[in-house]
C-alpha positions in Angstrom: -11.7 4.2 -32.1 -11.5 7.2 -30.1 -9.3 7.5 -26.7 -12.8 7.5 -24.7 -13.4 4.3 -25.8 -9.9 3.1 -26.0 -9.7 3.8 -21.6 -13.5 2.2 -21.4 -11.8 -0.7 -22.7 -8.8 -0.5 -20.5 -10.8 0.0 -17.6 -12.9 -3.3 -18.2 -9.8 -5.1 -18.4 -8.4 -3.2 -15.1 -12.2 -4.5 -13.3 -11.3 -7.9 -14.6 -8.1 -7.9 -12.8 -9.8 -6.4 -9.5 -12.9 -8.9 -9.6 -11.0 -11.9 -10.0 -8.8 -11.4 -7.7 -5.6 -11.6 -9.8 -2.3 -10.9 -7.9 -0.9 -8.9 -10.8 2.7 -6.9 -9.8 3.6 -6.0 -13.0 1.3 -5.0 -16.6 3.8 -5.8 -19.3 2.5 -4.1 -22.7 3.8 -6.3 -25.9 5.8 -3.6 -28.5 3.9 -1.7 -29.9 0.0 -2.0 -30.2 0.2 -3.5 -26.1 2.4 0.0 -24.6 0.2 2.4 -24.7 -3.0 0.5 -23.2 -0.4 -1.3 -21.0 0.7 2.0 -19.6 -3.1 2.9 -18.8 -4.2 0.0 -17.4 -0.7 -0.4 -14.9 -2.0 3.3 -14.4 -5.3 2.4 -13.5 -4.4 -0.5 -11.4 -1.3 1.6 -9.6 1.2 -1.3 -10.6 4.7 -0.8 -12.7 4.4 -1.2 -16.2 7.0 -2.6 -19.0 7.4 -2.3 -22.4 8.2 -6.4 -23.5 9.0 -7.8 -27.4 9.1 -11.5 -25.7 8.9 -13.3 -22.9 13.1 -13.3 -22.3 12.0 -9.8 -21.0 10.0 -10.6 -18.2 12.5 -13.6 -17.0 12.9 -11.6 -13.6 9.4 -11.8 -12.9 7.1 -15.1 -11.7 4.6 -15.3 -15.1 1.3 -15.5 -12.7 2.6 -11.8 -11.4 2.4 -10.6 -15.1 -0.4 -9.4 -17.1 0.2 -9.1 -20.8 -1.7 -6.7 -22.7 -1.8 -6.2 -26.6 -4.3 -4.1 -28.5 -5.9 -6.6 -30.8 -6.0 -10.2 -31.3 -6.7 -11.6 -34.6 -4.8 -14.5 -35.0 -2.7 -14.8 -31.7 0.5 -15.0 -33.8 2.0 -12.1 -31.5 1.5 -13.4 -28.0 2.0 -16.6 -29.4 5.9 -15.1 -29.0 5.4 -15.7 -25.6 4.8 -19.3 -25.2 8.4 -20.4 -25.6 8.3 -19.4 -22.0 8.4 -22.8 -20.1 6.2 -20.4 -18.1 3.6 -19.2 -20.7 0.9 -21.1 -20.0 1.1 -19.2 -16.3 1.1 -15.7 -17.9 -2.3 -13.4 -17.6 -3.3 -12.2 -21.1 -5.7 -9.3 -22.3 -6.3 -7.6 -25.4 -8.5 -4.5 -25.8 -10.0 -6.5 -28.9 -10.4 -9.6 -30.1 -11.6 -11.2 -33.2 -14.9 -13.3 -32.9 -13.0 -16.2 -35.7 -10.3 -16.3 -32.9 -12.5 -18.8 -30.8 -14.0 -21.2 -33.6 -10.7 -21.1 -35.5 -8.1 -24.4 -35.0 -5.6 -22.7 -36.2 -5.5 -20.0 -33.9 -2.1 -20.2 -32.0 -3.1 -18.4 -28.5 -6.5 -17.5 -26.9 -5.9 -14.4 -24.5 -7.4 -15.0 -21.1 -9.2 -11.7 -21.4 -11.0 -9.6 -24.3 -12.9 -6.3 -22.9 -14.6 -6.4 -26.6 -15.1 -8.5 -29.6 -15.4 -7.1 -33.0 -15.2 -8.0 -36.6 -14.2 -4.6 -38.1 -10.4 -3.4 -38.9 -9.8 -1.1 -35.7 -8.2 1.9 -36.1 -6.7 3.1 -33.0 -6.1 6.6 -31.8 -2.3 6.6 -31.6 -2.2 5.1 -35.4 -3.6 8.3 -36.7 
């Protein structure tokens, strides 16, 4: 994936935000495949941005304020992290990519509320080169 495509995709997710009228403070980019989209798309959305590893991290903020980004989704194992929140269920999710399995698959453990694309290839992404 090339960084053109990698801020088309952070753009669709920044439009998703603005067309559903999500009141989104605060992008919080999972460690490590979520900062660096998370950082563009709190950029694009002129909001503050933080780096998270669970969801004890974003205890100061109300979850419906918070949009969590990761890079890819292909099982849901790592935002899955974020459901012993009491709050998780309130928390906005994206992912740049998602994997098509993810939504005929039972034992997927979390469906983000967003994907701006759904692929079946292993994505290489420009700041893993």
């Amino acid at each position: 994936m090339t960084w053109d495509e990698v801020g088309t995709l952070c753009m669709k997710i920044a439009e998703h935000v603005r067309t559903n009228h999500l009141d989104i403070k605060l992008v919080a980019g999972v460690n490590r495949g979520g900062l660096i989209p998370g950082q563009i798309i709190a950029y694009k959305l002129g909001i503050p941005f933080k780096a998270v590893d669970d969801s004890y991290d974003l205890i100061d903020y109300a979850p419906n304020k918070v949009l969590l980004i990761d890079d890819v989704c292909d099982t849901g194992e790592t935002l899955s992290k974020f459901k012993i929140s009491p709050y998780a269920n309130q928390y906005n999710t994206a992912v740049l990519i998602g994997k098509p399995w993810l939504t005929r698959s039972e034992a997927v453990s979390f469906l983000p509320d967003f994907t701006a694309e759904w692929l079946t290839e292993w994505v290489v992404f420009p700041w893993e080169r």
